[in-house]
C-alpha positions in Angstrom: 21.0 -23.1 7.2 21.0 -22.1 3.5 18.3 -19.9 2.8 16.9 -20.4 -0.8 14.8 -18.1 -2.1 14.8 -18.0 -5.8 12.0 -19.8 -7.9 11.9 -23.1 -8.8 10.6 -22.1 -12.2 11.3 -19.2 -14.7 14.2 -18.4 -16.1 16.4 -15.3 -15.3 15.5 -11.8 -16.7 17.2 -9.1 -18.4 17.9 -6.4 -16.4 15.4 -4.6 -15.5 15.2 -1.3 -16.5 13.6 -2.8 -19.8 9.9 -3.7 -19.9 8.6 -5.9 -17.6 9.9 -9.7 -17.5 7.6 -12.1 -18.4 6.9 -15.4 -15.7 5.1 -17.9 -17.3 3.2 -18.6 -13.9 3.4 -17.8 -10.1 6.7 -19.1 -8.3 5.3 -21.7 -6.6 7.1 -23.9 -4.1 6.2 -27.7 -4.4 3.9 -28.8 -1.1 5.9 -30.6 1.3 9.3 -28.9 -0.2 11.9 -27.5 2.4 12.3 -29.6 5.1 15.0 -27.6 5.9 12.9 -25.2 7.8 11.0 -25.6 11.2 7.3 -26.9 11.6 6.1 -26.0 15.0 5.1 -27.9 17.7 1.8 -28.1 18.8 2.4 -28.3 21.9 4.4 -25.3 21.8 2.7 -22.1 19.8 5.2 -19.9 18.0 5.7 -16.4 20.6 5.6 -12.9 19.2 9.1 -11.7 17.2 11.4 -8.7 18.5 8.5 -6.4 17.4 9.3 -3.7 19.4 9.5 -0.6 17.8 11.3 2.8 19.1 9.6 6.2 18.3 10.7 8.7 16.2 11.3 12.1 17.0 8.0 14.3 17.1 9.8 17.2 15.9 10.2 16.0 12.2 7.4 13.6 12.6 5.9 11.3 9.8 2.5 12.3 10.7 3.1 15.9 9.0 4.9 14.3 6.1 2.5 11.1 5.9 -0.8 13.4 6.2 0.0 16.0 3.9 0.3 12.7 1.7 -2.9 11.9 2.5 -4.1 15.1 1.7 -2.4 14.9 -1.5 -3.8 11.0 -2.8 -7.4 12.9 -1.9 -7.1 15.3 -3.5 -5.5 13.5 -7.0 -7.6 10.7 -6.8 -10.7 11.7 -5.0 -10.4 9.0 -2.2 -7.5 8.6 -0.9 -6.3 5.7 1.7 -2.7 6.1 2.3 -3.0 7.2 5.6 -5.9 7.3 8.9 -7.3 4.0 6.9 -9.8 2.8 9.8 -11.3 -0.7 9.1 -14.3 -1.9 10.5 -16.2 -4.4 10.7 -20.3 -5.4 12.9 -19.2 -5.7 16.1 -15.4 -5.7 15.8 -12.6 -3.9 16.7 -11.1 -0.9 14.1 -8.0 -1.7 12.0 -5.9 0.8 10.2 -3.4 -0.3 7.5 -0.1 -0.8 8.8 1.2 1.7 6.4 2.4 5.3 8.3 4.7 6.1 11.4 4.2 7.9 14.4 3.1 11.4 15.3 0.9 13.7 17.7 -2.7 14.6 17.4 -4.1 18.0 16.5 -4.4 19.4 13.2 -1.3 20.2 10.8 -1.1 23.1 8.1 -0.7 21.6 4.2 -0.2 24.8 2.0 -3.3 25.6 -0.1 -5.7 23.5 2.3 -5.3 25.3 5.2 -5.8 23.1 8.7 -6.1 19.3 8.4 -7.4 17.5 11.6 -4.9 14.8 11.9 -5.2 11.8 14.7 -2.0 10.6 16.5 -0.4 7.7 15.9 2.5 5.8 17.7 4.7 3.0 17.7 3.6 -0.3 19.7 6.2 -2.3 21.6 4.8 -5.7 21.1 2.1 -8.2 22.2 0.4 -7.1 25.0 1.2 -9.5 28.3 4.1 -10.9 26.5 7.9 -10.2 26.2 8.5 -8.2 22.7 11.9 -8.9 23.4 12.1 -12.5 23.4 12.9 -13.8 20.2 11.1 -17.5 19.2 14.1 -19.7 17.5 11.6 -21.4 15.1 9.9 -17.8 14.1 13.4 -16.0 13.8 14.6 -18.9 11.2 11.6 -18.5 8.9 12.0 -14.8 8.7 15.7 -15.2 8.2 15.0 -17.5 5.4 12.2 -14.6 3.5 14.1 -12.0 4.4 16.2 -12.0 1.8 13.7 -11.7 -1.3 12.0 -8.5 0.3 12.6 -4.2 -0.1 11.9 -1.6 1.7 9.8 0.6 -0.2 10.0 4.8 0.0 7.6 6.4 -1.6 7.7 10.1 -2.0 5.2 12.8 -2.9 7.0 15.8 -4.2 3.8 18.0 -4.7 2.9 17.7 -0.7 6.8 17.2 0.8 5.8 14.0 1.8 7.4 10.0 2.3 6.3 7.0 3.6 7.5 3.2 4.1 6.5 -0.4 3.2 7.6 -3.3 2.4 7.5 -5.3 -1.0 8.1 -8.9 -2.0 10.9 -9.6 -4.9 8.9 -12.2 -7.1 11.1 -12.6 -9.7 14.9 -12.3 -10.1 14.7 -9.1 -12.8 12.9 -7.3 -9.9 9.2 -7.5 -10.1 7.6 -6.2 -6.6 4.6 -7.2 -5.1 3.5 -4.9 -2.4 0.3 -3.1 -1.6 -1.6 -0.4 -3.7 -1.9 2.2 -1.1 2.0 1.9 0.1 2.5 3.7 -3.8 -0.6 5.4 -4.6 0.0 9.3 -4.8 3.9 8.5 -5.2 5.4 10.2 -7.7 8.4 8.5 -7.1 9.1 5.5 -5.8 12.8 3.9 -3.8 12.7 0.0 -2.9 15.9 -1.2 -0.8 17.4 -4.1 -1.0 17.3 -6.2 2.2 19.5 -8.5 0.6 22.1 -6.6 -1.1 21.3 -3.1 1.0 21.1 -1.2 -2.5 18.3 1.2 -3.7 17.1 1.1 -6.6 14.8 3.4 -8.3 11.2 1.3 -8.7 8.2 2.2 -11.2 4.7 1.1 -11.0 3.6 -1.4 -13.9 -0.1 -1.7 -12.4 -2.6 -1.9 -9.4 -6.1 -2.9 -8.4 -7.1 -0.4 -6.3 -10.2 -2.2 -5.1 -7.8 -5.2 -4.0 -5.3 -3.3 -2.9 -2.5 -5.2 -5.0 0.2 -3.1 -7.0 2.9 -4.6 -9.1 6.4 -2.3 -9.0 9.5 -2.8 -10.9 12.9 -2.1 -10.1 14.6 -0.3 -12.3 18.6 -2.0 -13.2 18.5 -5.0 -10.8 18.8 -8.5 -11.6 19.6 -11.9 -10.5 17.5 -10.6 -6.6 16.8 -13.1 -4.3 13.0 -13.9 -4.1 10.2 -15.2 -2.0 8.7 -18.5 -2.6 4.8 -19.0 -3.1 2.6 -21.7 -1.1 1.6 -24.6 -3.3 -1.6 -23.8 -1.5 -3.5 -21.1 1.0 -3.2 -21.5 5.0 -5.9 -23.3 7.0 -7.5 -21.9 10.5 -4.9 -23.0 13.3 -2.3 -22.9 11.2 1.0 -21.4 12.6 2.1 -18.3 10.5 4.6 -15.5 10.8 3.7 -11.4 9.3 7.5 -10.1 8.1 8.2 -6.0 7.3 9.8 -3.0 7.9 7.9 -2.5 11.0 8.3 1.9 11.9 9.4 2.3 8.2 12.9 1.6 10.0 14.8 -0.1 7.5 17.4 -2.9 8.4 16.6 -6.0 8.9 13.1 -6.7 8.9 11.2 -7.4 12.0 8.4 -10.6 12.4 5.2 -11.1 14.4 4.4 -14.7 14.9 0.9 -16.2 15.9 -2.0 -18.5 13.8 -4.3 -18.3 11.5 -8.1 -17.2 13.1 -9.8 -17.2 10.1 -10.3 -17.4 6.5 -12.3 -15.4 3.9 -12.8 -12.2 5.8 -14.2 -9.2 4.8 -13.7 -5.4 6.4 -14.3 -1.8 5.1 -11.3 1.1 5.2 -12.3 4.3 5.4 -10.0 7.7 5.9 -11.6 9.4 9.0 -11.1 12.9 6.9 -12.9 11.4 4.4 -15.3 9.6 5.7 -17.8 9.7 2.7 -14.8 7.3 1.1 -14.5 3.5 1.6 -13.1 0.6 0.1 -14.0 -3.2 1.1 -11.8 -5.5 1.1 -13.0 -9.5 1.0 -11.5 -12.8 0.8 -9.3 -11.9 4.2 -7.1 -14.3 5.8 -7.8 -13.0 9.9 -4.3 -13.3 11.9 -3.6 -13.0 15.7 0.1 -11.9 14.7 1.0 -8.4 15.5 1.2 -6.2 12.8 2.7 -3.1 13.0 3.0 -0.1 10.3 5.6 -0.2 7.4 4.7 -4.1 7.6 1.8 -3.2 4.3 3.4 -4.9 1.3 5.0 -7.7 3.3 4.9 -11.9 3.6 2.2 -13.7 5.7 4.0 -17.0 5.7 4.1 -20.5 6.9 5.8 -22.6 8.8 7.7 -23.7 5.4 8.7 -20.0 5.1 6.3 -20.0 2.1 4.2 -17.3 1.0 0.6 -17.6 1.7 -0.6 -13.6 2.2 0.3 -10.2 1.9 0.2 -8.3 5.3 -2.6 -5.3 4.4 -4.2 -4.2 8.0 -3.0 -4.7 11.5 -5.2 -4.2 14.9 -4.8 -0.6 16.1 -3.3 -1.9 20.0 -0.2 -0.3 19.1 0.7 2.9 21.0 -2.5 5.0 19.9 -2.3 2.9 15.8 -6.0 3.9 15.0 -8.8 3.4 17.7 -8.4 1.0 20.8 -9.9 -2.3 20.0 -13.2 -3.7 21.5 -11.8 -7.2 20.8 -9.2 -9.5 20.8 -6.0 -7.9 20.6 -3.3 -8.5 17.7 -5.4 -8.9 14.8 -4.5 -8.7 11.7 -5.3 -9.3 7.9 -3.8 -10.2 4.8 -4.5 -10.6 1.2 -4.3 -14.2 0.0 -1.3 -14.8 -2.1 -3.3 -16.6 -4.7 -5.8 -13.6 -5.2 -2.6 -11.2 -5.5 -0.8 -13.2 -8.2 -3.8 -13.5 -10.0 -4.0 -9.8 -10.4 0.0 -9.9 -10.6 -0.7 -12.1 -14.0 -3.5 -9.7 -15.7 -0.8 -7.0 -15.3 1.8 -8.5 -16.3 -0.1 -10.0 -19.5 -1.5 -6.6 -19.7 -5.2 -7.2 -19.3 -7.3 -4.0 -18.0 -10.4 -4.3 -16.2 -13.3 -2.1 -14.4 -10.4 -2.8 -11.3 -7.2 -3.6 -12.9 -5.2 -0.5 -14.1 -1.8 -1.6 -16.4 1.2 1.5 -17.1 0.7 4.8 -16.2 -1.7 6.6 -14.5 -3.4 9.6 -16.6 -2.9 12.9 -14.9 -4.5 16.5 -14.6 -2.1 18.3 -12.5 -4.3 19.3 -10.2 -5.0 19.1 -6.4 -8.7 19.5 -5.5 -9.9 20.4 -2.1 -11.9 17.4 -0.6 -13.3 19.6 2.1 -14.5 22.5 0.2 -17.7 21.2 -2.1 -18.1 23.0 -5.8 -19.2 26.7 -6.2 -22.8 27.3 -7.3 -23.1 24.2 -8.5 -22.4 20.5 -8.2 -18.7 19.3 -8.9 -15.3 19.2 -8.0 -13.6 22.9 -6.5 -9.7 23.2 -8.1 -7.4 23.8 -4.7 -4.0 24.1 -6.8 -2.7 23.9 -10.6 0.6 22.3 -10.1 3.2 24.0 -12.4 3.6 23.4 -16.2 1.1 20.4 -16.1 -1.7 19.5 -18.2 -4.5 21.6 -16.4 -2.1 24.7 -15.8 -1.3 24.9 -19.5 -4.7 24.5 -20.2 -5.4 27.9 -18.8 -7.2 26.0 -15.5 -7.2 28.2 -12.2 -7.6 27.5 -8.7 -11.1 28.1 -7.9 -12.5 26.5 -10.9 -14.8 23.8 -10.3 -14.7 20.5 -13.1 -18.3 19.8 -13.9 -17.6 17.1 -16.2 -14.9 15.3 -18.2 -15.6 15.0 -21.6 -19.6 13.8 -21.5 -18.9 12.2 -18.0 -20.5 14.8 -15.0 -18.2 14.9 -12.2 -19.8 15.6 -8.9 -17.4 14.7 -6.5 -13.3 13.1 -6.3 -14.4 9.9 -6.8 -16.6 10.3 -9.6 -13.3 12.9 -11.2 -10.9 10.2 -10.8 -13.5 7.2 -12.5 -13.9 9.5 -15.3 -10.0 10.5 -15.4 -8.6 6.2 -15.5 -10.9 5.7 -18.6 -8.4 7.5 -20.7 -4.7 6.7 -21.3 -1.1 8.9 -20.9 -1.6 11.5 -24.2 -5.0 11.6 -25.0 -7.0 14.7 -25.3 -9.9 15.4 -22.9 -12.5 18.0 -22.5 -12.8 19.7 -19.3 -16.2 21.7 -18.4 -15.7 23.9 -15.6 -17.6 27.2 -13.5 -15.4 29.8 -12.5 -15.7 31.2 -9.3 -17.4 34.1 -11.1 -20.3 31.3 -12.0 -19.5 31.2 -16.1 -19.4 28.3 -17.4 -16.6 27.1 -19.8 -14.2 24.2 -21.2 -10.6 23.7 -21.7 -9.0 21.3 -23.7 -6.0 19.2 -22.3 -3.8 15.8 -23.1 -3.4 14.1 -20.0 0.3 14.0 -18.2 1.8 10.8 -16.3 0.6 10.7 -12.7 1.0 8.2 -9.8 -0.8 5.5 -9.1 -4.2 5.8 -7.7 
């Protein structure tokens, strides 16, 4: 079977280590197109994919790597949701993002923040009651067919020794990536692998929405990629989908998780248990029965067409110790609905801002501030460490200061810090009131550096 993956509209880009291509509008896949692949029976559900997933090593585990991450998009951004994401909703099981690997419990040791109480996390091996193993013809051809237009995507944090895995979706042949915001936010740098030509390529960050956890990536000197191919229109309850990504951050070829549609228009709230003051609601949900496990964050939800209809964002925490054992149905999952993603996809790319949608690079302090530890004597946001020759260090900022405001905004806590911090752009000048930890008060002027996504 030929598997055909490019759009049917657009032409081809420059390569794309220049600015961004343009698309004139969303690949789009006529409704009805592609015969070529399976339609399900009804009579016969679609069974779970080879999902199983071998765990690492617990000596060099991802949990040290992956928390200290977290640690790190906490303290940058105030609230951060890379890792220990629980979602919740009346009722209903928990859900973490299917985002980090496996690790023990405990509590790890992050230079300059002392002991971080970590949760373990492990690998699942499949639907529960059903063979992992067994591979579904009709499921394995409409991954084969995607397959091709997706990357695995590293990110790594160089200020905590950190990596983690997703996956992203090629949507255009110059390279543009569509993948999830918290598989890149806190990077500062970012690797996407080809699964079609097995080459990695250096990736940048052209915008996000954190509060829809959408982030648009593009790889730098690739062209003429295979891509995915977007529904005509959104999935109905019942229908027959399949969730496809690099399942354990493993690489290769990517795994699938078959099942249906439960639901549409869903909402849930993800909160980091260290920071359990921090949450972000997600709404507009499509609820899955498909087994999602992490690295899949970033990938295809698609149908039985092998057309895009979601982005795979949370998975049911079933899997070897993911998150908190369910109190309901096993396998559930969520994902973004394609149409709300390329709509955010589109405002970056035409490069329209918003209260939510953040286009180029993210301003920077150079600092990492200790979410634990509240402000001295007075309300604000405590300085944990100055990273070297950035904007706050040659400022004259120490670590111990506490920001009290940026510019006329007060800053009383991460959140309000980074809110006040995305107002401003790469270069421009800010004013920085502070307390030392000898209680005088102070300012510092600074121009803001280029910093990961948020």
């Amino acid at each position: 079977m030929d598997i055909d993956s490019t759009p049917e509209n657009g032409p081809e880009s420059a390569p794309s280590d220049a600015a961004p291509e343009s698309i004139p509008e969303p690949v789009v896949a006529p409704a009805g197109e592609g015969a070529d692949a399976p339609t399900p029976d009804a009579a016969a559900p679609w069974g779970p994919g080879p999902v199983s997933v071998p765990a690492r090593p617990r000596g060099d585990s991802w949990l040290v790597r992956a928390a200290a991450a977290a640690v790190l998009v906490l303290s940058i951004g105030g609230v951060g949701f890379v890792l220990g994401h629980w979602v919740d909703r009346p009722s209903a099981p928990a859900y973490a993002f299917p985002y980090e690997p496996s690790g023990s419990g405990g509590s790890i040791t992050v230079p300059g923040f002392g002991n971080v109480p970590f949760p373990g996390f492990g690998y699942g091996t499949g639907a529960p009651g059903s063979t992992a193993t067994q591979s579904n013809s009709r499921a394995a051809k409409v991954a084969a067919r995607v397959s091709p237009g997706l990357v695995d995507v590293v990110s790594t944090y160089d200020y905590a020794g950190a990596t983690g895995e997703g996956t992203g979706m090629v949507i255009s042949k110059g390279g543009l990536v569509l993948t999830n915001n918290h598989v890149v936010e806190g990077a500062s740098s970012i690797s996407v692998r080809s699964v079609a030509t097995g080459q990695t390529y250096p990736a940048t960050v052209v915008g996000y929405d954190v509060s829809a956890d959408v982030a648009l990536l593009q790889i730098q000197g690739a062209s003429n990629l295979p891509t995915v191919r977007i529904a005509a229109s959104g999935p109905s309850v019942g229908d027959a989908i399949v969730g496809i990504g690099n399942a354990g951050g493993l690489n290769g070829t990517p795994r699938y998780a078959a099942g249906k549609v439960v639901s549409l228009n869903q909402t849930i709230t993800a909160s980091d248990e260290n920071n359990p003051s921090g949450s972000e609601t997600l709404s507009g949900l499509i609820e899955i029965n498909a087994d999602i496990l992490p690295g899949d964050s970033g990938g295809p939800l698609v149908n039985a067409k092998g057309r895009v209809v979601g982005m795979d964002t949370a998975g049911s925490s079933t899997n070897g110790g993911f998150g908190f054992a369910p109190s309901g149905a096993a396998n559930q999952g969520y994902a973004i609905p394609i149409d709300t993603a390329m709509r955010i996809v589109t405002a970056i790319k035409d490069g329209r801002a918003s209260a939510s949608v953040h286009v180029g690079d993210t301003p920077f302090l150079g600092i990492l501030v200790d979410g634990a530890r509240p402000g001295n004597a007075t309300s604000g946001v405590t300085i944990a460490q100055v990273l070297p020759n950035g904007p706050a260090a040659q400022s004259g900022l120490v670590a111990g200061d506490t920001i009290t405001a940026i510019d006329s905004t007060p800053v009383t806590d991460g959140a309000t810090l980074q809110a006040a911090i995305l107002t401003f752009h790469v270069g421009q000048s800010v004013t920085v009131s502070y307390t030392t930890p000898g209680g005088t008060t102070s300012t510092a002027t600074l121009t803001l550096g280029s910093g990961p996504a948020q």
